[in-house]
C-alpha positions in Angstrom: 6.0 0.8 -14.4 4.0 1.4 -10.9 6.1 4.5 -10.8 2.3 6.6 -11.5 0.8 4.3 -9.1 0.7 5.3 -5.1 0.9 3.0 -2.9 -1.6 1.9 0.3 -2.1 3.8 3.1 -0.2 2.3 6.1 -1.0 2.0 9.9 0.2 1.4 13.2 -1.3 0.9 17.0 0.3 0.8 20.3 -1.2 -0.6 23.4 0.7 -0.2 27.2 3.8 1.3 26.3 4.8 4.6 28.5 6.0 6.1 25.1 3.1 4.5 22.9 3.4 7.7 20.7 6.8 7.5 19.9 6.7 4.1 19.3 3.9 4.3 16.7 6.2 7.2 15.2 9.0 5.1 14.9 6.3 3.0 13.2 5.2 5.1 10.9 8.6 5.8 9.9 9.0 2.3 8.9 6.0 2.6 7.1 6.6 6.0 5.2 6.8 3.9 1.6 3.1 3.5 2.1 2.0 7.0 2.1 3.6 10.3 1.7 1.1 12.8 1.6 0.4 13.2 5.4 0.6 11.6 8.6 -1.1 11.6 12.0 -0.7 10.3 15.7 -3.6 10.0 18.5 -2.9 9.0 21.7 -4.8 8.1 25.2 -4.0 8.3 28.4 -6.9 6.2 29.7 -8.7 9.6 30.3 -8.7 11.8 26.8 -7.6 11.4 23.3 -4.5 13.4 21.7 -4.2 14.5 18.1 -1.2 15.8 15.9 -1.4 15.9 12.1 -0.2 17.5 9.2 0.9 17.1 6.0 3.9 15.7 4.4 6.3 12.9 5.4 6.4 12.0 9.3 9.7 13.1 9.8 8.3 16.8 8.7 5.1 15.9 10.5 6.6 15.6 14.3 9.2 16.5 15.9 10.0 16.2 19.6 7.7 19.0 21.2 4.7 17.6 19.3 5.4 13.8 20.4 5.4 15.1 24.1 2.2 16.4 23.6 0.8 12.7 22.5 1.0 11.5 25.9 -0.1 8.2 27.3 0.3 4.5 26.7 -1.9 3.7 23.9 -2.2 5.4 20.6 -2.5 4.5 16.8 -1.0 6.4 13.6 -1.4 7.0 9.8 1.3 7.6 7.1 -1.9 8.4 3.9 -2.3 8.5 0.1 -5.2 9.9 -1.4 -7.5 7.2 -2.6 -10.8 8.9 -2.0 -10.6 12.3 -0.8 -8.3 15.2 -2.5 -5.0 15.9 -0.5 -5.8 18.4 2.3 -5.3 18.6 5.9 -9.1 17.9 6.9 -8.2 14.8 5.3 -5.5 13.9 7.5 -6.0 10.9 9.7 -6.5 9.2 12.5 -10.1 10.9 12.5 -10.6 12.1 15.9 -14.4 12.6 17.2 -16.3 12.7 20.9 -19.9 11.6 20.5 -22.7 10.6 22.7 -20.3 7.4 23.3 -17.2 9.1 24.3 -14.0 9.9 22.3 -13.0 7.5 19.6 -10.5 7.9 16.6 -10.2 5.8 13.7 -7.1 5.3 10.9 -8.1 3.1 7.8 -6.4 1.4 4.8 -8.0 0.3 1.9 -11.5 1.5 -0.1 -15.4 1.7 0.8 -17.1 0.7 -2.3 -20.4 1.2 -1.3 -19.4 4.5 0.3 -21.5 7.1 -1.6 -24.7 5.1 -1.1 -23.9 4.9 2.8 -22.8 8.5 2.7 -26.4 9.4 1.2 -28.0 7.6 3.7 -26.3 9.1 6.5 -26.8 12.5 5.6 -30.5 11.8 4.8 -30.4 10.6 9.0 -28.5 14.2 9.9 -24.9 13.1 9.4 -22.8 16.0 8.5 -19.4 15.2 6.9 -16.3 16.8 7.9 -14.2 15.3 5.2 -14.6 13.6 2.0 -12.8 10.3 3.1 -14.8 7.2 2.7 -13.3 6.3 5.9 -15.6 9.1 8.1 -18.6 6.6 6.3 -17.6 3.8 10.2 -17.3 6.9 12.2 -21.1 8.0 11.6 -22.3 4.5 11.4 -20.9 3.9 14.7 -22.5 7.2 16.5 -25.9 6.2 14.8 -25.9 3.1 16.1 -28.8 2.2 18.6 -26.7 -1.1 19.7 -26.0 -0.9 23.7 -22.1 -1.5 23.7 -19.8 -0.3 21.6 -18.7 -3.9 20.2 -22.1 -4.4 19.0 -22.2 -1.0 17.7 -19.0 -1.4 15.6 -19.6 -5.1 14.6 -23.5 -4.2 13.2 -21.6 -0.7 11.3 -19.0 -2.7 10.0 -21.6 -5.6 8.1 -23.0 -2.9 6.2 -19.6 -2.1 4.7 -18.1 -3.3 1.6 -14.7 -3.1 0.2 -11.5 -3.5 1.3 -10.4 -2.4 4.9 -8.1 -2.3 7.7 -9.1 -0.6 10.9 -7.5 1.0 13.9 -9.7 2.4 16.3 -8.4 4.2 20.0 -10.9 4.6 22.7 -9.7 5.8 25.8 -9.4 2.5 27.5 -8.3 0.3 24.3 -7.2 -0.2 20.6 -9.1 -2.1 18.5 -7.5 -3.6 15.1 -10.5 -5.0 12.2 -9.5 -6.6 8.8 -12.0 -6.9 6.4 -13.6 -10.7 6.0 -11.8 -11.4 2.6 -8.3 -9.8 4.2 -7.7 -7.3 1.0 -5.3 -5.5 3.0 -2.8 -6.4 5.3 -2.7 -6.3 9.3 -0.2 -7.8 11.7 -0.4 -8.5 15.3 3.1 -8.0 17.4 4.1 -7.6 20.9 7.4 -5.6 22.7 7.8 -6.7 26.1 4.0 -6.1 27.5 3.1 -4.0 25.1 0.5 -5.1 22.0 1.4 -3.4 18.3 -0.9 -3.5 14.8 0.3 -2.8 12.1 0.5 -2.8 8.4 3.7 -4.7 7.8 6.0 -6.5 9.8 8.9 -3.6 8.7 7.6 -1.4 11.8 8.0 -4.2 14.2 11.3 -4.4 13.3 12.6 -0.8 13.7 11.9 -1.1 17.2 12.7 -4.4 18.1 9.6 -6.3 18.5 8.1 -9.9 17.9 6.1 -10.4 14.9 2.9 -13.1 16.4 1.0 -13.5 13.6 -1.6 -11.8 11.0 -5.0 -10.7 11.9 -6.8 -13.0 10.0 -10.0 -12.2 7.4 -12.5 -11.1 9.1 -11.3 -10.9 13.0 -11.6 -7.9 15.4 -8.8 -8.0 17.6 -9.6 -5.8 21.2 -6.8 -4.9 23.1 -7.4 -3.5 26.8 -6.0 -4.1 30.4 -7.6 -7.4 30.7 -5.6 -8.6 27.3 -6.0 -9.3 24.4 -9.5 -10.3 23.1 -10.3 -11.9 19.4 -13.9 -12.0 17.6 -14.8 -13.1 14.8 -18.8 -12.0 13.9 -18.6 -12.4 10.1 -19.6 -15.5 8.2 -16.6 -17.2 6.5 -16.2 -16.4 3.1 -13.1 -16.6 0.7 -10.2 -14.7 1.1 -8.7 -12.3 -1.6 -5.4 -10.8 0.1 -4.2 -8.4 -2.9 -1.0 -10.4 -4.9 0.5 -6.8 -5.2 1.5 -6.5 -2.0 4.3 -9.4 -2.7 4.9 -7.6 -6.4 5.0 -3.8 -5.6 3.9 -2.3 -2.2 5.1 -4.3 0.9 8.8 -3.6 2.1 10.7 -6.3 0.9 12.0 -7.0 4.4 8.9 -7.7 5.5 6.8 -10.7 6.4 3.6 -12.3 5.2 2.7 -15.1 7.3 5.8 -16.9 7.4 7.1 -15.6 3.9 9.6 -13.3 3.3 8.4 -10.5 0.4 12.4 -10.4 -0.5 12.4 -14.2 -1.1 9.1 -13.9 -3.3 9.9 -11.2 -5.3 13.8 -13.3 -6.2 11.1 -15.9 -7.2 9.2 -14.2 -9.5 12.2 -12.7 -11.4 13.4 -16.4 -11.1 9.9 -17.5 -13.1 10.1 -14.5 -15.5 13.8 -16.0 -16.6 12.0 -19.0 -17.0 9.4 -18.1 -19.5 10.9 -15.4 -21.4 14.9 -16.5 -21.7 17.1 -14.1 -23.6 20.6 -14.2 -24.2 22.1 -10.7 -23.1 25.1 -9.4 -21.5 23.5 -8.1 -18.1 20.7 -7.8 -15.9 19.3 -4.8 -14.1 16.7 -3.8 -12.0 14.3 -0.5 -12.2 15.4 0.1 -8.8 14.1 0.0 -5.9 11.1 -2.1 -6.1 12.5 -4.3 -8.7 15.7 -4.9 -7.0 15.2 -8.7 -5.8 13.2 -9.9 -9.2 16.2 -8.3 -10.9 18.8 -10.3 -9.3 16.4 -13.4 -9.3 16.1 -13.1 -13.0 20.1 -12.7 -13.0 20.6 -16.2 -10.6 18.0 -18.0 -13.1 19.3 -17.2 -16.1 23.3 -16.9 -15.6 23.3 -13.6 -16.3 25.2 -10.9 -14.5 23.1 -8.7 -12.0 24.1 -4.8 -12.6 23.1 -1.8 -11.1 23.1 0.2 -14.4 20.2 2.4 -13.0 21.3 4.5 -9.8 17.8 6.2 -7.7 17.6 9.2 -6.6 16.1 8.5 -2.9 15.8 12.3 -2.1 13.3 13.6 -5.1 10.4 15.5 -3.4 6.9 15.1 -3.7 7.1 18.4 -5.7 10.0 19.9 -7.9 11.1 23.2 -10.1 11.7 22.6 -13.7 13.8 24.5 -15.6 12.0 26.7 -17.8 14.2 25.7 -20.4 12.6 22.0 -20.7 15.1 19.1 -20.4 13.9 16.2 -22.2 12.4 13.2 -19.8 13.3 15.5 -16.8 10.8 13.4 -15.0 12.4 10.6 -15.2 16.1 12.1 -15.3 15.4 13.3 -11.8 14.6 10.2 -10.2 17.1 7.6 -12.5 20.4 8.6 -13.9 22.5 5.5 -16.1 25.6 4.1 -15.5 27.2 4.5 -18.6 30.1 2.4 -17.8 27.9 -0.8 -17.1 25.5 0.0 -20.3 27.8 1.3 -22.8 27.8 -1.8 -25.3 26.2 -4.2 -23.6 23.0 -6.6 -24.3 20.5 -5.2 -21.5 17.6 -7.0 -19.2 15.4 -4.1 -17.6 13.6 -6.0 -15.1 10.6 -4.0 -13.7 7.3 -4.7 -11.8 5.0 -3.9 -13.6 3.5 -1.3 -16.7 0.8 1.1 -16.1 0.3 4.1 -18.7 3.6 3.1 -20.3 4.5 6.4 -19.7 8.1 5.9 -17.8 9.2 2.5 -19.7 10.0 4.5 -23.1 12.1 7.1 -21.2 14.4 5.1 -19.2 14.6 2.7 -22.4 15.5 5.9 -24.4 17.8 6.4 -21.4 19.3 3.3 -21.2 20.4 3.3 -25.3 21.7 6.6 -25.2 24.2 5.6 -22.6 25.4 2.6 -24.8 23.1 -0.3 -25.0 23.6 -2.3 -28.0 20.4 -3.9 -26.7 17.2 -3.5 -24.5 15.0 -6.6 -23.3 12.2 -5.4 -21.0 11.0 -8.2 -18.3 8.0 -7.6 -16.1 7.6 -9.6 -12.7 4.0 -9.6 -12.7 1.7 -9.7 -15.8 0.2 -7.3 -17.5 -2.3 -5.0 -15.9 -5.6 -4.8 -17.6 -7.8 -3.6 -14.9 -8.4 -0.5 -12.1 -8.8 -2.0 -8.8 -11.0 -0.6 -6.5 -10.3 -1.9 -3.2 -7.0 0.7 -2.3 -5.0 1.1 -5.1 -4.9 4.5 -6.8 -4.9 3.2 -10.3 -6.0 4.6 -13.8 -9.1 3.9 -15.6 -9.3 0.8 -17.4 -8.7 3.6 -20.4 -5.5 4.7 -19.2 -4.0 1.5 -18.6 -1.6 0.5 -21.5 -2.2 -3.3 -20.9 -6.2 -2.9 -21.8 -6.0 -0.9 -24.8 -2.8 -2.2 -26.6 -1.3 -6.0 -26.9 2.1 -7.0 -25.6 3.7 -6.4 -28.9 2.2 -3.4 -29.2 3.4 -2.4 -25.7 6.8 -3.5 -26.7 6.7 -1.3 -29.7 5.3 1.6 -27.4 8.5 1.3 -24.9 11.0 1.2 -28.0 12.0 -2.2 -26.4 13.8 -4.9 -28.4 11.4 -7.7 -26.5 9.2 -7.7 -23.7 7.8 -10.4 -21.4 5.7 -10.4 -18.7 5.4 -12.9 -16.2 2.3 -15.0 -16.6 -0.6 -15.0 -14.1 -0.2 -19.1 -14.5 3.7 -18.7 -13.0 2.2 -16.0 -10.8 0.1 -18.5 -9.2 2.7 -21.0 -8.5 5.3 -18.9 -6.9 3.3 -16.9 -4.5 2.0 -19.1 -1.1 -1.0 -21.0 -1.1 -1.6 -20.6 2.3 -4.4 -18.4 1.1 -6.7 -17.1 -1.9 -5.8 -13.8 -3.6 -7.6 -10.9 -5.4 -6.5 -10.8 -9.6 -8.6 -8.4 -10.9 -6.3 -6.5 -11.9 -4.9 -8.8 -14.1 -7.8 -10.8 -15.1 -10.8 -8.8 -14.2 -12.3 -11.0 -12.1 -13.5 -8.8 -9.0 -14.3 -10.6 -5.8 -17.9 -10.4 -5.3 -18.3 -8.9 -8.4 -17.4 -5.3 -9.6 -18.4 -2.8 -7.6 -21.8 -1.4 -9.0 -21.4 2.0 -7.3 -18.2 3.7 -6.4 -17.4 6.9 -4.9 -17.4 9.8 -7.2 -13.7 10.4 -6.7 -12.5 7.1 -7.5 -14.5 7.3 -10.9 -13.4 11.5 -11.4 -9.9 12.3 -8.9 -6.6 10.9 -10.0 -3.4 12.1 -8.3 
């Protein structure tokens, strides 16, 4: 279950607005689900840049005497995870930094993989680091850049990177969105009356109103400035390999990829697990929230009633006191409580997402039974994970993830399920669009361009 998993780092630009930092708030807000370990705001108002950051959730983060401080009509924000880089406020972003080439900050989703080689490099050239974020690695290719504009000074930083990115960059007099050239992560392009927005999902446009236009495509810098909106495209083409788990797990299910709604995909892939693992049973329930619409398209598929026999806690911290006196599966009591009344007696489908230690499935099983179940079927929505990514995605070591190590009936036995299924990557295929290529690796193992030969240290040695 991706419930030891954290999800992407999300982002959000603002260009011409008179309140450009409270409108990339209100972003971030929307955003929150990608990151909830800090968040940050800089702003310009065509003269300076303006930074406040700080750990936690955004809401904690600002508040109204800090966003009148971020003045101007331009700015971009951060809501972060730790992927590289431990949890600390010098690893807050948007980085903010003045060099011979004026102010500049940068906020970034997604993973460097050939960061520690380019971080050798730059500190064999004089680069000093102020944080251990691969994302610093553009900042000091950027001010060591001979180039004579700053377009070429960004476009010949950005070919020696390699990975999976997302770029906002603020400059006094612009904002600058970059997606990497085989479009890992996501990055969306929308407007509010004559402002320009970026962002990570289509969610933030709709908190405040505003027109989705389209994705920045693979491999495009979008430049947005007084004169409009500019679009370059320096890198060769080359295949795309968007991750799949964005329609699975991370993305808000209200929001859009392309012209494809996550809700409707995720209904579809419950749909396809009904499909190839039928069962008769009484009900059908999600692992809410993020199996919510697989759940109730397993339910529509299969004739079985939908139930919400799991009710979420949506207010469980980042951190929490345990009694000293040790309840068992506190961790997962805290965050889940049963609905005996819908469970007691009953044949039960336990639709999740996915399994990654196998750590949570047993407990809320064990959960499940004790408040009646007769019966406990465990369907997954995606199949089973066998690999760490390493393009953005906090995962385990191939060690640590159940699906590598142990076989589906093995897993089943593991969870104390009466069955388990998990959706093929075969049905996966046919239900997600084609309107593009997609990374599997972490399914299949098959890394675009190849697995990354060197990594940085903390992907290999930190897990949150």
């Amino acid at each position: 279950m991706m419930k030891t998993l954290r999800e992407q780092c999300g982002i959000f630009g603002t260009f011409n607005h008179p309140e450009a930092a409270k409108i990339t708030y209100l972003g971030l807000y929307a955003l929150q689900h990608r990151g909830q370990e800090s968040a940050g705001i800089v702003s310009s108002d065509g003269d300076r840049l303006y930074t406040h950051k700080g750990l936690g959730l955004v809401a904690d983060v600002f508040d109204k005497d800090s966003l009148d401080k971020l003045i101007g009509k331009s700015s971009i924000g951060h809501v972060r995870y730790s992927t590289t880089g431990s949890n600390l406020i010098t690893n807050c972003q948007p980085i903010k930094i003045n060099y011979k080439g004026g102010e500049l900050a940068i906020a970034h989703n997604g993973n460097i993989t050939n960061s520690e080689e380019l971080k050798l490099e730059l500190e064999e050239r004089g680069a000093i680091f102020s944080s251990s974020m691969d994302s610093e690695i553009l900042i000091h290719l950027i001010a060591q850049s001979t180039a004579k504009s700053f377009i070429d000074s960004l476009t010949t930083s950005l070919f020696r990177l390699k990975g999976a990115y997302s770029f906002l960059i603020l400059r006094k007099d612009r904002v600058i969105g970059i997606r990497d050239p085989k479009g890992f992560r996501p990055l969306c392009l929308g407007k509010h009356n004559d402002a320009y927005l970026l962002a990570s999902e289509t969610c933030a446009f709709d908190i405040i109103g505003a027109q989705y236009l389209r994705n920045v495509e693979p491999g495009e810098i979008i430049i947005i400035s007084d004169t409009g909106l500019e679009s370059i495209k320096p890198f060769a083409p080359t295949e795309t390999s968007f991750c799949v788990f964005e329609y699975i797990y991370y993305s808000r299910p209200d929001s859009m990829v392309g012209n494809t709604n996550i809700y409707n995909i995720r209904k579809a892939l419950g749909a396809k697990v009904a499909e190839e693992h039928p069962i008769d049973a009484d009900i059908v329930i999600p692992v809410p929230d993020s199996s919510n619409a697989a759940a109730l398209g397993y339910s529509q598929k299969s004739g079985i009633p939908f139930e919400m026999g799991l009710i979420r806690s949506h207010y469980v911290g980042r951190t929490f006191i345990e009694p000293e006196q040790s309840i068992r599966h506190f961790g997962a009591r805290i965050k889940y409580n049963p609905v005996k009344s819908v469970l007691n007696g009953k044949r039960v489908i336990v639709v999740d997402d996915s399994i990654v230690r196998g750590t949570t499935s047993p407990k809320i099983i064990k959960m499940i039974r004790n408040a009646g179940a007769k019966e406990v079927h465990l369907r997954i929505s995606s199949p089973t994970w066998k690999f760490p990514c390493y393009f953005g995605i906090d995962t385990p070591s191939k060690m640590e993830l159940i699906g590598s190590t142990h076989s589906v009936e093995e897993i089943c036995k593991h969870t104390e399920a009466d069955s388990l299924g998990y959706l093929s990557i075969k049905g996966l295929k046919e239900v997600i669009p084609g309107f593009q290529n997609y990374c599997f690796a972490c399914f299949d193992g098959n890394y675009p361009g190849g697995k990354p030969a060197k990594l940085h240290k903390e992907i290999l040695e930190q897990r949150y």
